[in-house]
C-alpha positions in Angstrom: 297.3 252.3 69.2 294.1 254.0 69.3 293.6 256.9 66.7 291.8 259.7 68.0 291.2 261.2 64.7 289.7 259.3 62.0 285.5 258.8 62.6 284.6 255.5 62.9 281.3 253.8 61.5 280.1 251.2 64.5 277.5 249.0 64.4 277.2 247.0 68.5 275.2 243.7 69.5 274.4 241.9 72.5 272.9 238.5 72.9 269.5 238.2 72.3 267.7 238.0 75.9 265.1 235.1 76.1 261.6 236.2 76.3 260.4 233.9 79.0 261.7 235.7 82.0 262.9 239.1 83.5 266.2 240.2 83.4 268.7 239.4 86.3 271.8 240.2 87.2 274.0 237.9 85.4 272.4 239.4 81.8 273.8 242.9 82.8 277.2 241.8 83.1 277.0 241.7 79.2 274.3 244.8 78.5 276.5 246.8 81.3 279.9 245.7 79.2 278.0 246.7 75.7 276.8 250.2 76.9 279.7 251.3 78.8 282.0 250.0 75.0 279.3 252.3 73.0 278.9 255.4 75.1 282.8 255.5 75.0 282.9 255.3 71.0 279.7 258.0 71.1 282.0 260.2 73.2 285.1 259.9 71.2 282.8 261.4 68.1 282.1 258.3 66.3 279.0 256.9 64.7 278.2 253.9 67.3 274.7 252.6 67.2 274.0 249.5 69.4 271.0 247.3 68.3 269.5 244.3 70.6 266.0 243.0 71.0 264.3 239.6 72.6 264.9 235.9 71.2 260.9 235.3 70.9 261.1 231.6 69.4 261.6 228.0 70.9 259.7 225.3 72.5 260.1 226.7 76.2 258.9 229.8 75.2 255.9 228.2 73.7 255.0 225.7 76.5 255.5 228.5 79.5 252.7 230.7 77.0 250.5 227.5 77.3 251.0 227.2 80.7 249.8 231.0 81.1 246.8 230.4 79.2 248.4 233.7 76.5 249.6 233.8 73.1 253.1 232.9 72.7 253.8 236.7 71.0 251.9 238.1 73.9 254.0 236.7 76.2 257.1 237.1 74.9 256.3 241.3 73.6 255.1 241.2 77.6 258.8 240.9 78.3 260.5 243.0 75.9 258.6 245.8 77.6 259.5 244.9 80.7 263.7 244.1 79.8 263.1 248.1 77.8 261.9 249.3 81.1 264.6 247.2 82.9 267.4 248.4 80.3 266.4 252.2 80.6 266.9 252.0 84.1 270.4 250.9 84.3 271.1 253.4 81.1 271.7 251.3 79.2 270.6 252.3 75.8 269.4 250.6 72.3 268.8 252.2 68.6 265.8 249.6 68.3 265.2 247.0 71.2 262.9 245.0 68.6 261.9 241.1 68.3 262.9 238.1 66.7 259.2 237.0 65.8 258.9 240.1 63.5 257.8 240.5 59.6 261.8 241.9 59.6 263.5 238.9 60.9 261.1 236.8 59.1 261.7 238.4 55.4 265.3 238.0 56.3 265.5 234.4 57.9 263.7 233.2 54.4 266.2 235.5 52.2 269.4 233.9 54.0 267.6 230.1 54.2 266.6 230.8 50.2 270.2 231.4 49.3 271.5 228.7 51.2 269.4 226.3 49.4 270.0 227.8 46.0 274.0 227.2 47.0 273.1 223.4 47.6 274.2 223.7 51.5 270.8 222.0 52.6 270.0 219.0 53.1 267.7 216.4 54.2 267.7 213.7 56.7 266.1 211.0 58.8 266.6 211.7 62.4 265.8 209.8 65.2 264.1 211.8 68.5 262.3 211.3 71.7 258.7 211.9 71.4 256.2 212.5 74.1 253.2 210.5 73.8 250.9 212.2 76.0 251.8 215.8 74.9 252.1 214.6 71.1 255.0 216.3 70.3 259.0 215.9 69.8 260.9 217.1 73.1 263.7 219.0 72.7 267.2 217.9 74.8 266.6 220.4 77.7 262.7 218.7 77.9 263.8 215.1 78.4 265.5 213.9 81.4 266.7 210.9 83.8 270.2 209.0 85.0 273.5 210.3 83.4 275.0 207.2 81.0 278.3 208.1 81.9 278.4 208.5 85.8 275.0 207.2 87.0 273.8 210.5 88.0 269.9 211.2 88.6 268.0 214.0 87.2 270.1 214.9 84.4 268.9 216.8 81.2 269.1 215.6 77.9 272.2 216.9 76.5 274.3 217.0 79.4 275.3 216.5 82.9 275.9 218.7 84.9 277.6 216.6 87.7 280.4 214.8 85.5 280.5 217.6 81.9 279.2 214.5 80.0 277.6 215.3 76.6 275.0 213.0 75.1 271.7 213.1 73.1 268.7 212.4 75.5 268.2 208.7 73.7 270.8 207.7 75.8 269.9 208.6 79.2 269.0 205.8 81.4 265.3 205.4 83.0 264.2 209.0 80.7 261.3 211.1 81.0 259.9 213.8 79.4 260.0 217.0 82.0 256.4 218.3 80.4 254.4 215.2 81.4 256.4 212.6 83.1 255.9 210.1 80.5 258.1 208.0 79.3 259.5 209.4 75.6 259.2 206.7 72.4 261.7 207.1 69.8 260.3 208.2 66.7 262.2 209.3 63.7 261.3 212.8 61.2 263.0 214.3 58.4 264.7 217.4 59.3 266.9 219.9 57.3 270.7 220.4 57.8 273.1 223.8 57.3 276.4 222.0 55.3 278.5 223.3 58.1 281.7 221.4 57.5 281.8 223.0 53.2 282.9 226.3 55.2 285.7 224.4 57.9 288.6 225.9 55.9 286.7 229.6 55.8 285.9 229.3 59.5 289.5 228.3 60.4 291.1 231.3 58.5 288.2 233.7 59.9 289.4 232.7 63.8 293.2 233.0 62.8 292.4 236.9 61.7 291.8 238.3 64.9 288.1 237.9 64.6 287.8 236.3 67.8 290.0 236.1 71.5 292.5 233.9 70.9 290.6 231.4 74.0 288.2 231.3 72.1 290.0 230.1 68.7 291.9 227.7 70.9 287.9 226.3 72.4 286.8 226.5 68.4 289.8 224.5 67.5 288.8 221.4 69.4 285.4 221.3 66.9 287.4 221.2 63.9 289.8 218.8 65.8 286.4 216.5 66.3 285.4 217.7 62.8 282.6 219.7 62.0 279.0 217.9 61.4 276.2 219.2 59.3 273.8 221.5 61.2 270.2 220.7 62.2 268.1 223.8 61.6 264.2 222.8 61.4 262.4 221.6 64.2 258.8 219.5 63.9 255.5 221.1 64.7 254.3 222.4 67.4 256.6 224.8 67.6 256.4 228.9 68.1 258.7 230.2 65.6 258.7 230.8 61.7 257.4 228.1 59.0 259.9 227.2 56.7 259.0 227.7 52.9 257.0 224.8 51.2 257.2 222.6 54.1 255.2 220.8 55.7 254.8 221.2 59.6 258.3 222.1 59.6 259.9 225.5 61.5 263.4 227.4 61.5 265.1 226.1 64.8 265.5 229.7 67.1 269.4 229.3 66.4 269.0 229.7 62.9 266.4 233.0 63.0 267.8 234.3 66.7 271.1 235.9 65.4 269.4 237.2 62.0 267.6 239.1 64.6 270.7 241.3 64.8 269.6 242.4 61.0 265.9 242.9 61.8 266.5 245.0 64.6 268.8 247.1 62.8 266.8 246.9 59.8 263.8 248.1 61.7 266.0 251.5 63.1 266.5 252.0 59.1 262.6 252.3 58.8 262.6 255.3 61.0 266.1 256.9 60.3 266.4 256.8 56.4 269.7 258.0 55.9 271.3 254.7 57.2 270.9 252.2 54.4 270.6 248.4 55.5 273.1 247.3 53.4 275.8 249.6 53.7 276.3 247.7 57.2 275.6 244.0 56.2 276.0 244.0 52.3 279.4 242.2 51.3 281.7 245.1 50.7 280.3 246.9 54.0 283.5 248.9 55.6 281.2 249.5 58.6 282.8 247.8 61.8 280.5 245.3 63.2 280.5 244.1 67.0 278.8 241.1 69.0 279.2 241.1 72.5 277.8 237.1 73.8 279.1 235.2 76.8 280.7 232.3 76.4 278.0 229.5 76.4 276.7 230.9 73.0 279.9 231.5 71.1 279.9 228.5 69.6 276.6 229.7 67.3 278.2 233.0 66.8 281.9 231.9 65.7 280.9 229.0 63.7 277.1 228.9 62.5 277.0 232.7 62.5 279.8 233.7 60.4 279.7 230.6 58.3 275.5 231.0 57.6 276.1 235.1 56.6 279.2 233.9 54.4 277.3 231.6 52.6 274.1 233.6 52.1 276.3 236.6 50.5 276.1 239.3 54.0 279.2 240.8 55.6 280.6 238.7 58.8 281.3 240.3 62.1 284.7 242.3 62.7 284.8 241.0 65.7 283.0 238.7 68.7 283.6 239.7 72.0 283.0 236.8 74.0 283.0 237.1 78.0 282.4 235.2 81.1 279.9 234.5 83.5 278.9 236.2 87.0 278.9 234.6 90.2 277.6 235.6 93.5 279.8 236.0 96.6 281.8 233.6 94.7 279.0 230.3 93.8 276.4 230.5 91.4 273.5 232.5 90.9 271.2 230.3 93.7 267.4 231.0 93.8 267.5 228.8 97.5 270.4 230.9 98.6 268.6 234.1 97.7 271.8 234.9 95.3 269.6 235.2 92.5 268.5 238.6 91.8 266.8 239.8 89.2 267.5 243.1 87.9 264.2 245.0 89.1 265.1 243.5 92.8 268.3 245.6 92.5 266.5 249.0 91.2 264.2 248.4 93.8 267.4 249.3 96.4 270.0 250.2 95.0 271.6 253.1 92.5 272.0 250.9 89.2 275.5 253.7 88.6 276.8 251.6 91.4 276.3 248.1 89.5 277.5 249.5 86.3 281.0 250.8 88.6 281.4 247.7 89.9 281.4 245.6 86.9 283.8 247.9 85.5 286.3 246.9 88.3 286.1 243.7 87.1 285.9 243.7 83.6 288.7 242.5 81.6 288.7 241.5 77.8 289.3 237.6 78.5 286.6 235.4 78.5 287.0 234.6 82.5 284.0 235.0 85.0 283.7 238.1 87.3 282.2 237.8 91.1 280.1 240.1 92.6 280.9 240.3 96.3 278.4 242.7 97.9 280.6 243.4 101.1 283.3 244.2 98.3 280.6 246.1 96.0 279.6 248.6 99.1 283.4 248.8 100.1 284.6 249.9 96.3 281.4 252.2 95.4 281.8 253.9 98.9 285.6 254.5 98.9 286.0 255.0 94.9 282.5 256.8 93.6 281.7 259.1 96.8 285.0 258.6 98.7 287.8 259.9 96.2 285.7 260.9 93.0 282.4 262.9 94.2 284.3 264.0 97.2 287.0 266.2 95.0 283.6 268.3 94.1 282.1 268.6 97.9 285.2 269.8 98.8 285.7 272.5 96.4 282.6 273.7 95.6 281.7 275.3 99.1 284.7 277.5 98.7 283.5 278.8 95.5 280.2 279.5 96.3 280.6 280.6 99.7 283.7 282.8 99.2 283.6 283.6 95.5 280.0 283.5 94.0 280.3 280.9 92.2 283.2 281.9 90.3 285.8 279.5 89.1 288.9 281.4 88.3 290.6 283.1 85.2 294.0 281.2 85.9 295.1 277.9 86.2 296.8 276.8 89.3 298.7 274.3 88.3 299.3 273.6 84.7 301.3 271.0 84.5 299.3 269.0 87.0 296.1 269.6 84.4 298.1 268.3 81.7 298.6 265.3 83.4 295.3 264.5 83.9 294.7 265.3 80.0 297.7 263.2 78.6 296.3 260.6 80.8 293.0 260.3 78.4 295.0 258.7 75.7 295.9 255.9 77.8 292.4 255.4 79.9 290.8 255.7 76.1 293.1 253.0 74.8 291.9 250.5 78.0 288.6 251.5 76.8 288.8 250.5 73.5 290.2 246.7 74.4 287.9 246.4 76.8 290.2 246.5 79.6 287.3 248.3 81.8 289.2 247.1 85.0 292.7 248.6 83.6 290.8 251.7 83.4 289.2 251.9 86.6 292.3 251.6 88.1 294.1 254.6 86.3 291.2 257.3 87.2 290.9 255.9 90.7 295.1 257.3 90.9 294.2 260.4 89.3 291.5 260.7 91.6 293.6 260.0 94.5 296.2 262.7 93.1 293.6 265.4 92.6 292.5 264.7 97.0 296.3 265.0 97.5 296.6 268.5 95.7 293.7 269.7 97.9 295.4 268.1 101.1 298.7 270.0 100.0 297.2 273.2 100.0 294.0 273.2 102.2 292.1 275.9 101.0 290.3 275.5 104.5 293.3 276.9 106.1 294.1 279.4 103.5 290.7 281.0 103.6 291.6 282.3 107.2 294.2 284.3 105.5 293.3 286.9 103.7 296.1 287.4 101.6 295.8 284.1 100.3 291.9 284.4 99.2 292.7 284.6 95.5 294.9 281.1 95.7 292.0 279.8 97.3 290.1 280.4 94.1 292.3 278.9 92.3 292.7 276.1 94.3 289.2 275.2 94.1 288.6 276.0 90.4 291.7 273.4 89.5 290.2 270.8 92.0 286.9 271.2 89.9 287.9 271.1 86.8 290.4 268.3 87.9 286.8 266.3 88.5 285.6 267.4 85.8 288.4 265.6 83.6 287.9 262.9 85.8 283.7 263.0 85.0 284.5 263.3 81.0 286.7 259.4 81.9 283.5 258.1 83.9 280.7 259.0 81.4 280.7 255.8 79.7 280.4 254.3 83.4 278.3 256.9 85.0 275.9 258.6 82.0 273.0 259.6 84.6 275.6 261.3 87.1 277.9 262.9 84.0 274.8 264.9 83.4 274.8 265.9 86.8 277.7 267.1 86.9 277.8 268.8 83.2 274.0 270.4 85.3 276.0 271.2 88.0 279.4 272.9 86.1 276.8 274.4 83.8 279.4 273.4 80.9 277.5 271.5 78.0 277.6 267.4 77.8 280.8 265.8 78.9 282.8 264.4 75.7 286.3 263.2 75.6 287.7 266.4 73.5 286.7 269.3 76.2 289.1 267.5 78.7 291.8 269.9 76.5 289.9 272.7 77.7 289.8 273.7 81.5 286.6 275.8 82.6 288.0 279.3 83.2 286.2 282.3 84.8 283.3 280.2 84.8 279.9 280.4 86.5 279.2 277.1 87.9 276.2 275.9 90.0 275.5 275.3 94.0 276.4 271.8 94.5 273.8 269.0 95.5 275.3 265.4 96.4 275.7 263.5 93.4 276.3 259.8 95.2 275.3 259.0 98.4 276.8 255.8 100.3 275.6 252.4 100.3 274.1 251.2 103.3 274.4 247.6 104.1 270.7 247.6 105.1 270.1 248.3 101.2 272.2 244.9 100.4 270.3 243.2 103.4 267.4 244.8 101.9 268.0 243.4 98.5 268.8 239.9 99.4 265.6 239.5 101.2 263.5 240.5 98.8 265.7 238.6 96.0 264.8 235.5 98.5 261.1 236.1 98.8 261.0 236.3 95.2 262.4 233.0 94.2 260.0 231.1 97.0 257.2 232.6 95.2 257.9 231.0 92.0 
């Protein structure tokens, strides 16, 4: 069980979002997941910081700057400004958003690479690639492509198909070409460098049986040491935007290698400007701080094999634990740019309250690693009856009372005690959902207590008892229980709902919501005149949002 006591040192990750696009919705799944985890731990009185930043390195990267006519760190800063301004709009909050192509990550990629050699776990070898005779250059998998091997079908990349789940290396697709040019890709062969993967199989295999990891995700990782582990390619040949690798010649750190060291920089840079954490009480060996990543679940394989196996080698702390979850579809298909499905995350500030997102991917968040849907007729239907409906309704019908009959005076006495208890006790419970990452679990609890505060009022109706003067007083009280019964409610919602918590701790005029002062009911209290907190969805905004999410994606 959760203790509520003891004050934990946190340090949270999300993936690295690529810096050759804007944000859409399907990255917010894990940002949403990550924020929602952290504000929870903030509010319980613990030390959480969350550190993320953009993955600025890699061939695509590199040819879209090209393509622009810009410098490849232009481009990609260009877009951590814009996710930032993206990220502070859905609340969703970093210690240091910073950048993989940084003197940070670059210090530490050539500390970790310098250790790995010293411990003899790289190596060289002859590789053979496809190379791209008019563009001059070696074409990664994702750049070459033509007819599967396997079942015949056209258009496939490089490394795999997506009509039959073949894998393959782009040598063997039939009737290949490079996607940059067209041409028809030689084989040429380069010496690259390999990370001794397999010397750490019996390390890795303990670290997945130790809770490190969902146990999916140890039984996926288990089919790679089935297949046994193979030595891991980590350079890549010039051109190529990323860092140079010490005393070589044309020769760069492949963006997987450099990409999750980014974690380090980005924390590493916070240190600069907050002395008083020290870099390596949170990634030195004998670090007792507890250390998060939250990836989905086509990454996982760098972040529960190479990951843990390159810091373990290079003498840094591994993670506590990788939270690994699933991806988002779109009235149940695919994010589709021709069925207007994909939207990108400034298309749905552009209409729509990003609380409401944030609600609704807390209905469907669970701690497995399956995918979550977004249904928008069932996104209106759940903000609309849950948010304004049940939750910001108890407050609308309260308040008027209170100001109208009482100025704005919540009473000296609690109505019902037991019945605030309950909602109290529950917080153990709704906390404990929190901390698995059972968002959905959650949800579901404070949507019954919700529904049990509207039934007290119902019981009662103050809007009767008013008429009777004798019962003014109870009316009062009432009110002030149904109020503070939100307000309990409010302190369970803050991770989901940060913007609207403050709000409503405006609106109470009771300091910031945190999990303790749910113990404490808000007795002969001033409180503020009520604005609406949450207004309903109107389809038009969805209709709204769809069109616009369409017109985008023909314009690109």
């Amino acid at each position: 069980m959760l203790s509520m006591s003891t004050q934990r040192k946190l340090l949270v990750t999300s993936a690295l979002a690529y810096a050759n696009g804007s944000l859409h919705l399907g990255h917010l799944v894990e940002h949403i997941q990550t924020d929602i985890w952290v504000r929870f731990q903030q509010a319980q009185g613990h030390d959480c910081l969350a550190v993320c930043g953009v993955d600025a390195h890699g061939t695509p990267i590199m040819i879209k700057a090209e393509q622009l006519g810009v410098n490849p760190a232009e481009l990609t800063e260009q877009y951590r400004q814009q996710h930032l301004h993206d990220f502070n709009d859905f609340h969703i909050h970093y210690a240091c958003y910073h950048t993989t192509h940084s003197a940070e990550n670059e210090a530490l990629t050539q500390t970790i690479y310098t250790r790995l050699q010293a411990n003899g776990d790289i190596t060289r070898d002859q590789i053979r690639q496809a190379f791209d005779p008019k563009k001059n250059m070696f074409l990664p998998d994702r750049f070459v492509k033509g007819e599967c091997p396997v079942c015949h079908q056209a258009d496939q990349y490089g490394d795999s198909c997506e009509h039959c789940g073949a894998t393959y290396s782009p040598l063997e697709l039939i009737n290949p070409r490079s996607s940059l040019t067209g041409a028809t890709p030689i084989t040429r062969e380069s010496e690259h460098l390999f990370f001794n993967l397999p010397k750490y199989g019996d390390f890795l295999q303990q670290w997945h049986q130790t809770g490190h990891v969902q146990s999916e995700v140890a039984n996926k990782l288990n089919e790679w040491f089935t297949a046994g582990l193979r030595r891991w390619d980590i350079s890549r040949d010039a051109p190529y935007f990323g860092f140079e690798i010490p005393d070589e010649t044309d020769k760069y750190f492949y963006v997987w290698l450099d990409a999750p060291i980014g974690y380090m920089a980005s924390f590493q840079k916070f240190c600069q400007t907050h002395p008083h954490y020290d870099f390596m009480d949170y990634w030195g060996p004998d670090s007792d701080v507890q250390l998060y990543h939250f990836v989905g679940k086509d990454i996982m394989y760098f972040h529960a094999l190479f990951w843990p196996a390159v810091l373990h080698a290079a003498g840094f702390r591994t993670p506590t634990a990788i939270f690994t979850h699933g991806f988002l579809t779109i009235n149940g298909e695919k994010m589709s740019k021709s069925r207007g499905t994909f939207i990108q995350a400034r298309t749905y500030l552009n209409h729509l309250h990003p609380e409401y997102l944030r609600y609704y991917y807390a209905t469907k968040l669970t701690n497995s690693v399956e995918d979550l849907d977004l249904n928008f007729e069932d996104f209106s239907q759940r903000v609309n009856a849950d948010l304004v409906g049940k939750v910001i309704n108890i407050a609308s019908r309260c308040s008027g009372f209170i100001h109208k009959h009482f100025d704005g005076q919540l009473s000296s006495h609690c109505h019902q005690p037991d019945l605030y208890q309950h909602f109290v006790d529950a917080g153990q419970s709704i906390a404990q959902c929190y901390e698995d990452r059972q968002y959905r679990q959650a949800m579901r609890h404070i949507m019954q207590l919700a529904d049990r505060a509207n039934q007290y009022i119902d019981q009662y109706k103050p809007w009767q008892l008013i008429k009777q003067t004798s019962h003014t007083e109870q009316v009062q009280q009432i009110c002030s229980l149904g109020l503070n019964l939100f307000r309990v409610l409010m302190i369970y919602l803050q991770p989901i709902l940060p913007h609207t918590a403050e709000q409503v701790a405006t609106f109470l005029n009771c300091p910031a919501l945190t999990w303790e002062q749910r113990h404490h009911p808000l007795l002969a209290h001033h409180i503020q005149p009520f604005t609406p907190l949450l207004q309903r969805i109107d389809p038009a905004q969805i209709s709204a949002m769809l069109d616009e999410a369409q017109s985008t994606s023909e314009t690109e």
